[in-house]
PDB file of N, CA, C and O in Angstrom:
ATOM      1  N   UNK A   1     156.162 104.942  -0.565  1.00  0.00           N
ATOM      2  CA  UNK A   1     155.447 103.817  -0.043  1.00  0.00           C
ATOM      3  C   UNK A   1     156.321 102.936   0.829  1.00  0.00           C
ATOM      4  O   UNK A   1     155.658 102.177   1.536  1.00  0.00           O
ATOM      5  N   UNK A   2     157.745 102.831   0.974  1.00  0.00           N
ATOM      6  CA  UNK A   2     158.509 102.309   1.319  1.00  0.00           C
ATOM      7  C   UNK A   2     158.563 102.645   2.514  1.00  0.00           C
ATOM      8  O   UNK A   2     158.955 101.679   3.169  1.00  0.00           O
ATOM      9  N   UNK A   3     158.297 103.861   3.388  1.00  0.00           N
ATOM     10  CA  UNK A   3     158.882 104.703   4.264  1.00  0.00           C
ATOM     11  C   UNK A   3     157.182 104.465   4.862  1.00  0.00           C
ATOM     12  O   UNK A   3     157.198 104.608   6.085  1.00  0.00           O
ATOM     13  N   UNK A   4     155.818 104.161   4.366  1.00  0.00           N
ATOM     14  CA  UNK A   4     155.091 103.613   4.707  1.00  0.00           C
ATOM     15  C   UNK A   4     155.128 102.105   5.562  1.00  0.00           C
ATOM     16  O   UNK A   4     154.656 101.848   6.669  1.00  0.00           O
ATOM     17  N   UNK A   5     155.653 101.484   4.889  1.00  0.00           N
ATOM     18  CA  UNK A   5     155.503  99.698   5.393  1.00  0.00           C
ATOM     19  C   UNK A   5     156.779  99.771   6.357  1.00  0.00           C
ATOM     20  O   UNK A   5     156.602  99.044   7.334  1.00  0.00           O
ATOM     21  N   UNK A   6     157.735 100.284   6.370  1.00  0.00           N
ATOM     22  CA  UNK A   6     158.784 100.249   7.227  1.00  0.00           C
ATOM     23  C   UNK A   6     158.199 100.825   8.700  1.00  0.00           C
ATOM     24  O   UNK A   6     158.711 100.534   9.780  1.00  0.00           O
ATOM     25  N   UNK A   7     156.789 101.875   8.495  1.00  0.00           N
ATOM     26  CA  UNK A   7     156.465 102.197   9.842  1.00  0.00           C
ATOM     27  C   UNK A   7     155.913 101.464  10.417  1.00  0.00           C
ATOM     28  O   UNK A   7     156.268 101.072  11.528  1.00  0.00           O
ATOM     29  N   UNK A   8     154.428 100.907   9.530  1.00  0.00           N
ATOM     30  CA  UNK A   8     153.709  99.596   9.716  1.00  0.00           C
ATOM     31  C   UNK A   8     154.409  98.482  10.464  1.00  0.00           C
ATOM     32  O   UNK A   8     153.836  97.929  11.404  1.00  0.00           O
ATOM     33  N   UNK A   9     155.973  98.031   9.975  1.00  0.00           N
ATOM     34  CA  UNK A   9     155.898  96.924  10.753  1.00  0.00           C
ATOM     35  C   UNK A   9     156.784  97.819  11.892  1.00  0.00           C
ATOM     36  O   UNK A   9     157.507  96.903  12.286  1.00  0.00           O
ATOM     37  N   UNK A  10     157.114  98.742  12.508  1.00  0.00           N
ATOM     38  CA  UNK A  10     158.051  99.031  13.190  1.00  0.00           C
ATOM     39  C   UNK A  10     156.968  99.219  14.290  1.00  0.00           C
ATOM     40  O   UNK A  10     157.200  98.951  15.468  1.00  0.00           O
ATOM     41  N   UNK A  11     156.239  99.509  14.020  1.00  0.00           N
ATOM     42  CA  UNK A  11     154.758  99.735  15.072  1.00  0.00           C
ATOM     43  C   UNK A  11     154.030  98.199  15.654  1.00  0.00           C
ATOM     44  O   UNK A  11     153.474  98.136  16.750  1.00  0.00           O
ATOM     45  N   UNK A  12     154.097  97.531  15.122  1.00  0.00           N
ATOM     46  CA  UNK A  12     154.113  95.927  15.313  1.00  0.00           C
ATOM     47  C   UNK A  12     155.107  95.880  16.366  1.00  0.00           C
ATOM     48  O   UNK A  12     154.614  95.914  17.494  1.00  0.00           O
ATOM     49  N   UNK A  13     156.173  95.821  16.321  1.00  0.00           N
ATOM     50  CA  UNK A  13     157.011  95.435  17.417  1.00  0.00           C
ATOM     51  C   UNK A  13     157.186  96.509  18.218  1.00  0.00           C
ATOM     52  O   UNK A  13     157.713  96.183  19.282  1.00  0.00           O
ATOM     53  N   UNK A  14     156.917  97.829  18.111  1.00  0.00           N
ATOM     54  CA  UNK A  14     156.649  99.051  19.437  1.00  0.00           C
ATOM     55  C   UNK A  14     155.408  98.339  20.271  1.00  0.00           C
ATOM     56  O   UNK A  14     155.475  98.254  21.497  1.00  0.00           O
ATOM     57  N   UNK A  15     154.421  97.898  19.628  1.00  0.00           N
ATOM     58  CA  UNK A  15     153.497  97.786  20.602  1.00  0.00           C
ATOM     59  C   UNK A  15     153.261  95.995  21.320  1.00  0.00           C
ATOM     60  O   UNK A  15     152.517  95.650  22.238  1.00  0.00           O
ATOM     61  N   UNK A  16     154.096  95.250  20.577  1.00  0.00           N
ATOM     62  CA  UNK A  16     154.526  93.888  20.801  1.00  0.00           C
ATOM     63  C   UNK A  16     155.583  94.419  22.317  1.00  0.00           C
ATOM     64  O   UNK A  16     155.193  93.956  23.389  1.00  0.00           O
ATOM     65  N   UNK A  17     156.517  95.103  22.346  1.00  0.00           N
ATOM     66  CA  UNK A  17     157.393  95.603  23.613  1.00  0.00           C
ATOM     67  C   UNK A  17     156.516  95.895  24.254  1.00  0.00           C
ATOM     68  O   UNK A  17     156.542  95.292  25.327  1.00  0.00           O
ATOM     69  N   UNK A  18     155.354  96.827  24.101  1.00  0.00           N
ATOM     70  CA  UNK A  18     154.954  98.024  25.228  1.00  0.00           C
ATOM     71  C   UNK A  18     154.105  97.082  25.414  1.00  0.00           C
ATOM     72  O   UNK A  18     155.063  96.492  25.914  1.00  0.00           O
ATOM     73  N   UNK A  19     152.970  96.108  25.539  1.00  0.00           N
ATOM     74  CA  UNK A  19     152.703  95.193  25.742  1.00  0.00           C
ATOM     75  C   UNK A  19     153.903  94.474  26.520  1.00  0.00           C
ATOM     76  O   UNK A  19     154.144  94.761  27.693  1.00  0.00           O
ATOM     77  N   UNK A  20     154.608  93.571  25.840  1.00  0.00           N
ATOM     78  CA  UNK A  20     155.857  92.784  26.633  1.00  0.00           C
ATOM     79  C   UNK A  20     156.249  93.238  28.184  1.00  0.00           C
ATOM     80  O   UNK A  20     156.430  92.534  29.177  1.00  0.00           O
ATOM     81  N   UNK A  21     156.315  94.761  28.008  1.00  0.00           N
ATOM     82  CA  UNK A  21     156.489  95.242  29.762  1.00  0.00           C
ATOM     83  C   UNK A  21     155.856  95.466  30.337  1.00  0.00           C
ATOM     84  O   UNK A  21     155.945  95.247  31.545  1.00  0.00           O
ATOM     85  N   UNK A  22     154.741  96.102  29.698  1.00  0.00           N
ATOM     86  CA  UNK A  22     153.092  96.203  30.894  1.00  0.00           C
ATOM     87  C   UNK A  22     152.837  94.697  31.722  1.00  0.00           C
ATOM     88  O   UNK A  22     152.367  94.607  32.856  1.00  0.00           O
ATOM     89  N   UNK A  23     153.322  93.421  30.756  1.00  0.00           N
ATOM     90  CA  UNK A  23     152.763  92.327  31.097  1.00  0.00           C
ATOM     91  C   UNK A  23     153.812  92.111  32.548  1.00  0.00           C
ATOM     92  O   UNK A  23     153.466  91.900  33.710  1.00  0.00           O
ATOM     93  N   UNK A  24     155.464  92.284  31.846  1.00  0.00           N
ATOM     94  CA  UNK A  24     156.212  91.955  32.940  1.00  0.00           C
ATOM     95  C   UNK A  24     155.969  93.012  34.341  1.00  0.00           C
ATOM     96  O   UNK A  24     156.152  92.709  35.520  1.00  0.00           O
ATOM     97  N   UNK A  25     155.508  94.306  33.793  1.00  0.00           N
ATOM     98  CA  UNK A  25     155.684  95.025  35.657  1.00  0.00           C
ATOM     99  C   UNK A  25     154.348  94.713  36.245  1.00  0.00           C
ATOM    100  O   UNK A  25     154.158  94.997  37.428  1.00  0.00           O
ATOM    101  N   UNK A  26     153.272  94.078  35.438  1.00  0.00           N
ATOM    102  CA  UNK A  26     152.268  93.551  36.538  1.00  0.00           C
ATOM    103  C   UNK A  26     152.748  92.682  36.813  1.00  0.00           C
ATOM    104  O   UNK A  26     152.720  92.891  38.026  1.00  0.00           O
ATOM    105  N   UNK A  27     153.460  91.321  36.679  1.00  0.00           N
ATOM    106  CA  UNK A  27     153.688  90.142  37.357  1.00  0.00           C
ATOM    107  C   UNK A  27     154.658  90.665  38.410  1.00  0.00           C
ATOM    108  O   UNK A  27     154.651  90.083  39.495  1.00  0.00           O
ATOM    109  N   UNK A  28     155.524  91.729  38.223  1.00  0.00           N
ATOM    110  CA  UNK A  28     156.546  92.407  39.495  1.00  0.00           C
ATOM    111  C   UNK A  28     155.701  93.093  40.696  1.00  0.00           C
ATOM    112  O   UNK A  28     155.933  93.100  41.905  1.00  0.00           O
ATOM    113  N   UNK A  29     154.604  93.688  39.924  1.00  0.00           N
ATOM    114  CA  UNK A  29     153.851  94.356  41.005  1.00  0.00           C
ATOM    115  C   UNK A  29     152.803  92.952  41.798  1.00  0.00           C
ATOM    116  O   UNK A  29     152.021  93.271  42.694  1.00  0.00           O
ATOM    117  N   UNK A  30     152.885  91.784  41.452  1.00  0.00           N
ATOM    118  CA  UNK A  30     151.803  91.112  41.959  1.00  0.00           C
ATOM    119  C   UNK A  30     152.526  89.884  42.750  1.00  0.00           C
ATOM    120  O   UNK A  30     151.946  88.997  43.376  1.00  0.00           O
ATOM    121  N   UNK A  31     153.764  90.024  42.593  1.00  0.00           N
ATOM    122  CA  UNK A  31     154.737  88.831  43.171  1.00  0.00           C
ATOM    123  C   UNK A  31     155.515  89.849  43.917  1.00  0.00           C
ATOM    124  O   UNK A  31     155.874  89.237  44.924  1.00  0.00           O
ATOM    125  N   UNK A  32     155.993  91.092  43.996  1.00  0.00           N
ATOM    126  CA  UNK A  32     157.103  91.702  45.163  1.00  0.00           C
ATOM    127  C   UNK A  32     156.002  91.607  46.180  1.00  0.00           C
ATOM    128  O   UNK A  32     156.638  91.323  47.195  1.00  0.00           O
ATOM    129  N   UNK A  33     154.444  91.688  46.606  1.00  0.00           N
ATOM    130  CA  UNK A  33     153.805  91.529  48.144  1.00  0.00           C
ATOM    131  C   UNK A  33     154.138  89.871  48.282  1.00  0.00           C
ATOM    132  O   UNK A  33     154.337  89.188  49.287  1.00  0.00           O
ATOM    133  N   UNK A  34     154.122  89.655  47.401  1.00  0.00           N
ATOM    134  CA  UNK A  34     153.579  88.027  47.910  1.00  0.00           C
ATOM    135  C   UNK A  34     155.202  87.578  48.592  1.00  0.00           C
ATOM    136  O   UNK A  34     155.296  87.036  49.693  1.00  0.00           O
ATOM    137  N   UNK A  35     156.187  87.851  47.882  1.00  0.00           N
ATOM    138  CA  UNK A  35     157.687  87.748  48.205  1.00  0.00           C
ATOM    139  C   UNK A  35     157.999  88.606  49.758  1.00  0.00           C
ATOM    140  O   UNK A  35     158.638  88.069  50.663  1.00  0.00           O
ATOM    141  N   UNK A  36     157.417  90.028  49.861  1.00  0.00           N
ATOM    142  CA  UNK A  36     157.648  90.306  51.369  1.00  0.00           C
ATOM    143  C   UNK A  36     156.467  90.016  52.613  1.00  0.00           C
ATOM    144  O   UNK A  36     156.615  90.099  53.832  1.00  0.00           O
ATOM    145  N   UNK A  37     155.266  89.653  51.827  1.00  0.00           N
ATOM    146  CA  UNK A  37     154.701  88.670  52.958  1.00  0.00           C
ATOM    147  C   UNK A  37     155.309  87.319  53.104  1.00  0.00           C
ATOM    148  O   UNK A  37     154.995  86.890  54.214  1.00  0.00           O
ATOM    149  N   UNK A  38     155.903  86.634  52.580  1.00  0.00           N
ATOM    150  CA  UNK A  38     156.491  85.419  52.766  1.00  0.00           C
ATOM    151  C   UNK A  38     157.879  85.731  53.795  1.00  0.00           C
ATOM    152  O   UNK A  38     158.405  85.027  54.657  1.00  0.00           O
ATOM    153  N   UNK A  39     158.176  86.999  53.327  1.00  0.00           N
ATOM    154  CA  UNK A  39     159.884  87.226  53.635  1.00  0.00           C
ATOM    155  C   UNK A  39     159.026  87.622  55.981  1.00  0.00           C
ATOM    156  O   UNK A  39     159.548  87.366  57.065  1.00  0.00           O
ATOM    157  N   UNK A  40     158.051  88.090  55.725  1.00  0.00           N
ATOM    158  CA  UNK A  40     157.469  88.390  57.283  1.00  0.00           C
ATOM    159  C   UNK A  40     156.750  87.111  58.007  1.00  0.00           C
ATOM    160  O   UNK A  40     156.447  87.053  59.199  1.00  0.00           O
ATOM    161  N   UNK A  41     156.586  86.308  57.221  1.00  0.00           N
ATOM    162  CA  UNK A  41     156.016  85.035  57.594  1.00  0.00           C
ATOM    163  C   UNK A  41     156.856  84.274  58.349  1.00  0.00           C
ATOM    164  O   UNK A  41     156.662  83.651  59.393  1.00  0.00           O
ATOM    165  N   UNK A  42     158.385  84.502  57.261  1.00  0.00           N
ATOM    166  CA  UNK A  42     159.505  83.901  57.704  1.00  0.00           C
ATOM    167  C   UNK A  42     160.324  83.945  59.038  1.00  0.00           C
ATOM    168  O   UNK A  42     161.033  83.182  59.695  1.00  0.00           O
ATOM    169  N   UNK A  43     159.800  85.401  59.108  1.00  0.00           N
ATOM    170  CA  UNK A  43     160.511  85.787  60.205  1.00  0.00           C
ATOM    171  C   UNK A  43     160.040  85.439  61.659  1.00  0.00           C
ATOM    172  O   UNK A  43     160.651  84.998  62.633  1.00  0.00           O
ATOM    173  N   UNK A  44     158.385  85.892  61.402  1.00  0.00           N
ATOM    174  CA  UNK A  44     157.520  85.100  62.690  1.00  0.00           C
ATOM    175  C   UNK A  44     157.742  83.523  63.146  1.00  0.00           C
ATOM    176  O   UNK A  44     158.119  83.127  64.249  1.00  0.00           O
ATOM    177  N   UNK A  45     157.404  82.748  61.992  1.00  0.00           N
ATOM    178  CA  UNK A  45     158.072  81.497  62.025  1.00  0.00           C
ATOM    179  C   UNK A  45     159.440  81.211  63.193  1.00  0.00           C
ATOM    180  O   UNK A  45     159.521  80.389  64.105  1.00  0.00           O
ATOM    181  N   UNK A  46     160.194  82.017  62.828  1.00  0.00           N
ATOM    182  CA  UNK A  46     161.558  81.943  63.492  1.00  0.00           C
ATOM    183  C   UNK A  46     161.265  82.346  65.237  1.00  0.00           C
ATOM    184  O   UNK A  46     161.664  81.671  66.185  1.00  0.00           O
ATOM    185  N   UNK A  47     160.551  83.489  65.307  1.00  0.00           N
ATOM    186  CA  UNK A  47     159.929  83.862  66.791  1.00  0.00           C
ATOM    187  C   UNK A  47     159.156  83.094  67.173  1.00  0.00           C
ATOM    188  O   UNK A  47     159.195  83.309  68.384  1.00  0.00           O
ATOM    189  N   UNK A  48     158.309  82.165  66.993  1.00  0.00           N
ATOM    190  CA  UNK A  48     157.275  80.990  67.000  1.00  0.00           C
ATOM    191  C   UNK A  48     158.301  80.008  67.329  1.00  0.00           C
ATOM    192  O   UNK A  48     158.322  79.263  68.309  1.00  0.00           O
ATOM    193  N   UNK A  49     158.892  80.074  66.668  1.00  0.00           N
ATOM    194  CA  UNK A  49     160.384  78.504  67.261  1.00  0.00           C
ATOM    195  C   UNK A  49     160.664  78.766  68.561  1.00  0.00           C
ATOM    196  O   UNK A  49     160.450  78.138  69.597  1.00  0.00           O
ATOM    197  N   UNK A  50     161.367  80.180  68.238  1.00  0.00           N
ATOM    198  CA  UNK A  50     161.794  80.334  69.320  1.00  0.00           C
ATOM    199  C   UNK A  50     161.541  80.043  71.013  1.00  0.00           C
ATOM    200  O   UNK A  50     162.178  79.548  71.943  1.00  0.00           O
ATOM    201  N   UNK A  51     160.156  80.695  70.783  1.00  0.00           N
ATOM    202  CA  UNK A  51     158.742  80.827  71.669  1.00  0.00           C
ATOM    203  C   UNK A  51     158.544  78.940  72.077  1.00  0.00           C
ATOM    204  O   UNK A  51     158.684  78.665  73.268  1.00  0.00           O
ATOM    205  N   UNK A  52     158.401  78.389  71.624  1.00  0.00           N
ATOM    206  CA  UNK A  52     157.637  77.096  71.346  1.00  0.00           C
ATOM    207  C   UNK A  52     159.237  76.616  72.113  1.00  0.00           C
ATOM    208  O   UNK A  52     158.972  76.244  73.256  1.00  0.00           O
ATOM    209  N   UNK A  53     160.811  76.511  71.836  1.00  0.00           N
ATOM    210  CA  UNK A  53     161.057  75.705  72.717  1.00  0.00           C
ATOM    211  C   UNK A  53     161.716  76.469  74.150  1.00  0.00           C
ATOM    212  O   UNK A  53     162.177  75.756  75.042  1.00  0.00           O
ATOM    213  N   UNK A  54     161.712  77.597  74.243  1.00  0.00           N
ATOM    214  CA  UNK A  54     161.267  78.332  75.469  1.00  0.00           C
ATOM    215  C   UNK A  54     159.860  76.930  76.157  1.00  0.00           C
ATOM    216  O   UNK A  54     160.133  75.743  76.335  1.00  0.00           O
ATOM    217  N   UNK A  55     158.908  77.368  76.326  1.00  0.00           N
ATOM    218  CA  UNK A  55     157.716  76.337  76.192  1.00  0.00           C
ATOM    219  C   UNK A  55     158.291  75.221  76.945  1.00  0.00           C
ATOM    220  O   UNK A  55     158.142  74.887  78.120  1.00  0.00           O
ATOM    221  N   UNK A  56     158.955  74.744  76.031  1.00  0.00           N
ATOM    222  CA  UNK A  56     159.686  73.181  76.615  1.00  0.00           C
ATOM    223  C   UNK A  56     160.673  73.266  77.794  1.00  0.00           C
ATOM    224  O   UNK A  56     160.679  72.498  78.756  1.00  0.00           O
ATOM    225  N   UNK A  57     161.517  74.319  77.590  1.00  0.00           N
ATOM    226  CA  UNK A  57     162.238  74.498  78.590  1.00  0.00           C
ATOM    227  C   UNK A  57     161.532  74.972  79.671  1.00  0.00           C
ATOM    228  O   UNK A  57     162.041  74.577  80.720  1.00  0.00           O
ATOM    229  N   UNK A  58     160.075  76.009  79.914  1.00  0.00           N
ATOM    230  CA  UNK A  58     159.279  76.144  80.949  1.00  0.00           C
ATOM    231  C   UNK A  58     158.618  75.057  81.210  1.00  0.00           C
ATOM    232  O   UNK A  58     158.160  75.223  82.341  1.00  0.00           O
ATOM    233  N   UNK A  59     158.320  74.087  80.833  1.00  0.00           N
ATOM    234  CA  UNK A  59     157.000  73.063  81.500  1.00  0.00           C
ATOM    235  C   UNK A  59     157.945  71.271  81.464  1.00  0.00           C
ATOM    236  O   UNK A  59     157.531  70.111  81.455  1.00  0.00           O
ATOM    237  N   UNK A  60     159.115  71.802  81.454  1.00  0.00           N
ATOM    238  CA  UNK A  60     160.068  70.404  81.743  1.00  0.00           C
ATOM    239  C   UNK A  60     159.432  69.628  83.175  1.00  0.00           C
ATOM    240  O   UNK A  60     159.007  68.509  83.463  1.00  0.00           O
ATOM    241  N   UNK A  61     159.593  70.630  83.703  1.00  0.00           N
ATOM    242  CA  UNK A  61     159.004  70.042  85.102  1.00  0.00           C
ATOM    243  C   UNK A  61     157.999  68.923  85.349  1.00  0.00           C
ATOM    244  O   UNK A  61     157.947  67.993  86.154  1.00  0.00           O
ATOM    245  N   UNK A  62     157.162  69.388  84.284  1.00  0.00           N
ATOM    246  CA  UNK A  62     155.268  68.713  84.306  1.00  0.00           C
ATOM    247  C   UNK A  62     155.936  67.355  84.116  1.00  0.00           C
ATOM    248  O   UNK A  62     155.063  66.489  84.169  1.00  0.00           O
ATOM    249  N   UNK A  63     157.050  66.876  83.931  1.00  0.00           N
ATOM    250  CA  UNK A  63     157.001  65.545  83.486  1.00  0.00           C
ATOM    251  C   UNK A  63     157.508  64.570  84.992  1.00  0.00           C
ATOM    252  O   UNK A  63     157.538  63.346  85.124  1.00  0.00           O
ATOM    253  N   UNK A  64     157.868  65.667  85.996  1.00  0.00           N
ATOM    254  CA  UNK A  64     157.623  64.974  87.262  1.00  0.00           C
ATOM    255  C   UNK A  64     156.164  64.866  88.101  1.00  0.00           C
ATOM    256  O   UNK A  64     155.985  64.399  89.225  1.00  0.00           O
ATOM    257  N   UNK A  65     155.250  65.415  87.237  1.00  0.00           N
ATOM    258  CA  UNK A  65     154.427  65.792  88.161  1.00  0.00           C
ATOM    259  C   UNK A  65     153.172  64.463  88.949  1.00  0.00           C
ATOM    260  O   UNK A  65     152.318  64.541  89.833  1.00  0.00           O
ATOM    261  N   UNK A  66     153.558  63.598  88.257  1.00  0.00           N
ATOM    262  CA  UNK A  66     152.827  61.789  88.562  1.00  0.00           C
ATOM    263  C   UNK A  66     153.580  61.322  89.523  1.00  0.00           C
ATOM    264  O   UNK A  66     152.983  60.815  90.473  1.00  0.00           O
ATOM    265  N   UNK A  67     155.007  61.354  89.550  1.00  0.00           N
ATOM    266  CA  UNK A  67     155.700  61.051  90.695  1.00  0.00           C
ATOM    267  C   UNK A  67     155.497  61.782  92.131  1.00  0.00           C
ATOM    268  O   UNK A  67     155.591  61.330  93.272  1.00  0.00           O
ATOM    269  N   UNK A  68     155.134  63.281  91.575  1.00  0.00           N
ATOM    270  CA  UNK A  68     155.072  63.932  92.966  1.00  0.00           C
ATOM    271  C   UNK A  68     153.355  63.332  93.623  1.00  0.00           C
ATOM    272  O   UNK A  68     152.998  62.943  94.735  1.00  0.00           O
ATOM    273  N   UNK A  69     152.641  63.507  92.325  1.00  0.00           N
ATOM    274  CA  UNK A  69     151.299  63.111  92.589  1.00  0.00           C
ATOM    275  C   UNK A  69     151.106  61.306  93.617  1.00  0.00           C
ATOM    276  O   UNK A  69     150.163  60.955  94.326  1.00  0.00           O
ATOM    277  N   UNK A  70     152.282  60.610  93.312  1.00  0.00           N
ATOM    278  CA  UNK A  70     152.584  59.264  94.050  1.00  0.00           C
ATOM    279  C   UNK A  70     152.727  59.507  95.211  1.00  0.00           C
ATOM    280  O   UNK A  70     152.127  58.859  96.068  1.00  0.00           O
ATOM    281  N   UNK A  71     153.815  60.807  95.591  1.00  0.00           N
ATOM    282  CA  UNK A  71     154.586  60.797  96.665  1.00  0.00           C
ATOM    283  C   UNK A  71     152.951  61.473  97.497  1.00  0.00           C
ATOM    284  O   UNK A  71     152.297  60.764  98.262  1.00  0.00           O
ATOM    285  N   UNK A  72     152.676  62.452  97.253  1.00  0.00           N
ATOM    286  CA  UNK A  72     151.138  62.836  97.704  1.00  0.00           C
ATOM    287  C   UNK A  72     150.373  61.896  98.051  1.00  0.00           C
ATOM    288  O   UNK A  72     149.693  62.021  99.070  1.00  0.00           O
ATOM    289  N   UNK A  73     150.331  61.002  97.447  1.00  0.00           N
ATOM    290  CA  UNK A  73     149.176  59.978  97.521  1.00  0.00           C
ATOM    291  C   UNK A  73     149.876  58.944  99.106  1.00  0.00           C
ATOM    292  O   UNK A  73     149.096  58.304  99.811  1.00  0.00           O
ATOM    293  N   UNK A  74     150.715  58.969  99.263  1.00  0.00           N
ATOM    294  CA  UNK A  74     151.602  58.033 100.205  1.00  0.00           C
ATOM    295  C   UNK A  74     151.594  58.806 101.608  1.00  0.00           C
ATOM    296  O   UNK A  74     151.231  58.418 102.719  1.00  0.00           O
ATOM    297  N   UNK A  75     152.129  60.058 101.170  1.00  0.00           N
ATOM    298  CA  UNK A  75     152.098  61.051 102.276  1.00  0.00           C
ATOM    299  C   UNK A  75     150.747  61.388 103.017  1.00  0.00           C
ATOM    300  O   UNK A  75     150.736  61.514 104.242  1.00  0.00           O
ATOM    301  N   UNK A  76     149.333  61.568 102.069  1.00  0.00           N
ATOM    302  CA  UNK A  76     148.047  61.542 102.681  1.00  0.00           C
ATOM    303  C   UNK A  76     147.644  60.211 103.456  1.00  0.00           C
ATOM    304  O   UNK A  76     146.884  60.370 104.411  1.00  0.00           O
ATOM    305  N   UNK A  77     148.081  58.866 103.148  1.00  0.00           N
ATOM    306  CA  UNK A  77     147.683  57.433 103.436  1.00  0.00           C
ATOM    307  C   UNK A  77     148.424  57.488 104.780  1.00  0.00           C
ATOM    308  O   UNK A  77     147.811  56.882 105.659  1.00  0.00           O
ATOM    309  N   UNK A  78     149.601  58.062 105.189  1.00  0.00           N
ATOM    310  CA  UNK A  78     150.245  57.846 106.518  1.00  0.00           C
ATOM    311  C   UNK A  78     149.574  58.933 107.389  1.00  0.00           C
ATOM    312  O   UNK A  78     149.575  58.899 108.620  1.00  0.00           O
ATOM    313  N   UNK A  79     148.868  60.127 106.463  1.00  0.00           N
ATOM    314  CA  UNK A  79     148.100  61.164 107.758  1.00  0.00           C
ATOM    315  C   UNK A  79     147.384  60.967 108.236  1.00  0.00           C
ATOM    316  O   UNK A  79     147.123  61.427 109.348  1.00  0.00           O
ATOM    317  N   UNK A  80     146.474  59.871 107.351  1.00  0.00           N
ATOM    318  CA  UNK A  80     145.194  58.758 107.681  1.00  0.00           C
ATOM    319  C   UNK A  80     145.394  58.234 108.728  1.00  0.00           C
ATOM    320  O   UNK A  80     144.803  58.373 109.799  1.00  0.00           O
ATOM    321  N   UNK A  81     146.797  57.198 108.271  1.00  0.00           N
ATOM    322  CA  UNK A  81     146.939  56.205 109.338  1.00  0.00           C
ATOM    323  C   UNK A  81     147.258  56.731 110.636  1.00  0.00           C
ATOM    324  O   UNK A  81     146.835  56.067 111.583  1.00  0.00           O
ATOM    325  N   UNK A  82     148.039  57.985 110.947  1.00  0.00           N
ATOM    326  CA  UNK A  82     148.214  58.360 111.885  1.00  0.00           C
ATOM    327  C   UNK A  82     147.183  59.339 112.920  1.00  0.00           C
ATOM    328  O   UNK A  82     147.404  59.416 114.128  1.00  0.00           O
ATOM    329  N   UNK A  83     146.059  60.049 112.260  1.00  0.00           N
ATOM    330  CA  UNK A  83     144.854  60.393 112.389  1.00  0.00           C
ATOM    331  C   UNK A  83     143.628  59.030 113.408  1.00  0.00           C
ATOM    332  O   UNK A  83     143.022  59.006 114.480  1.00  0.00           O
ATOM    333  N   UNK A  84     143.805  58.271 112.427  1.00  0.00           N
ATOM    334  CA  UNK A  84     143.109  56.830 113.053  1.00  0.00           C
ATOM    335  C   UNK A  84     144.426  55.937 113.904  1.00  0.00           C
ATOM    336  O   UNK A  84     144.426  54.726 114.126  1.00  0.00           O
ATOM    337  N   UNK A  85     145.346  56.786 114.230  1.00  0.00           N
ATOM    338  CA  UNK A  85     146.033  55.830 115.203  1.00  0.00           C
ATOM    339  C   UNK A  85     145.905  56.832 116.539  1.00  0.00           C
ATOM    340  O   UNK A  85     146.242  56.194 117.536  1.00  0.00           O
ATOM    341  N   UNK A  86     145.530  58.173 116.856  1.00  0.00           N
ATOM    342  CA  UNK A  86     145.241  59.500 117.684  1.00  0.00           C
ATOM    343  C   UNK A  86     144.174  58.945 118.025  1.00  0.00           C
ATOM    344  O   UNK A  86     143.937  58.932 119.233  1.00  0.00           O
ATOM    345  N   UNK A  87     143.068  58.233 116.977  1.00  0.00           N
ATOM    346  CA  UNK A  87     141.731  58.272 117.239  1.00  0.00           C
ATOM    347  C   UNK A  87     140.950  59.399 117.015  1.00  0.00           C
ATOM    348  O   UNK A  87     140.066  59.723 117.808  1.00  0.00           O
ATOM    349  N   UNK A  88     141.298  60.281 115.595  1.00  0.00           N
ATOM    350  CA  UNK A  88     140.269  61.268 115.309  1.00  0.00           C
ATOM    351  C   UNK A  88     140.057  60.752 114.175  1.00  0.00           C
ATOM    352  O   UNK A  88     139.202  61.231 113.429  1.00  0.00           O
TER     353      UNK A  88
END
C-alpha cells in the first residue's frame, strides 16, 4: 500500500509540471510574434525618421517662398507701371 500512495502523490506533481510547461510554452508561443512584430515596427520607425527629416531637408526652401511671392508682387506692379507708361 505504501508503493501505492507514493505513486498517487508523485502523479500530483507530474501533472502539476506538465501543466506548469504547457502553460509556460503558450505564453512563449504568444509573446515571441508580439516581440518580433515590435522588433519590425522598430525598425520602420527608424526608416520613417529617417524619411521624415530627409523631408525637412527637401522643402527647406518653402520657407522662402512669401518673400519670393513679395518680390513677384513688386516685379508685376513695375510691368504695370511700365505697360501704362508705353501706353498699352
Amino acid at each position: 500500500m505504501t508503493v501505492l500512495a507514493a505513486d498517487a502523490s508523485n502523479t500530483g506533481w507530474v501533472i502539476g509540471y506538465t501543466i506548469g510547461i504547457v502553460v509556460v510554452l503558450v505564453v512563449v508561443a504568444l509573446v515571441v510574434p508580439i516581440l518580433l512584430l515590435a522588433r519590425k515596427i522598430g525598425e520602420q520607425a527608424t526608416a520613417i525618421d529617417e524619411s521624415l527629416k530627409q523631408s525637412v531637408v527637401n522643402t527647406a526652401g518653402l520657407a522662402d517662398l512669401k518673400t519670393t511671392i513679395g518680390h513677384v508682387g513688386v516685379i508685376i506692379a513695375g510691368l504695370k507701371r511700365g505697360r501704362a507708361r508705353l501706353g498699352g
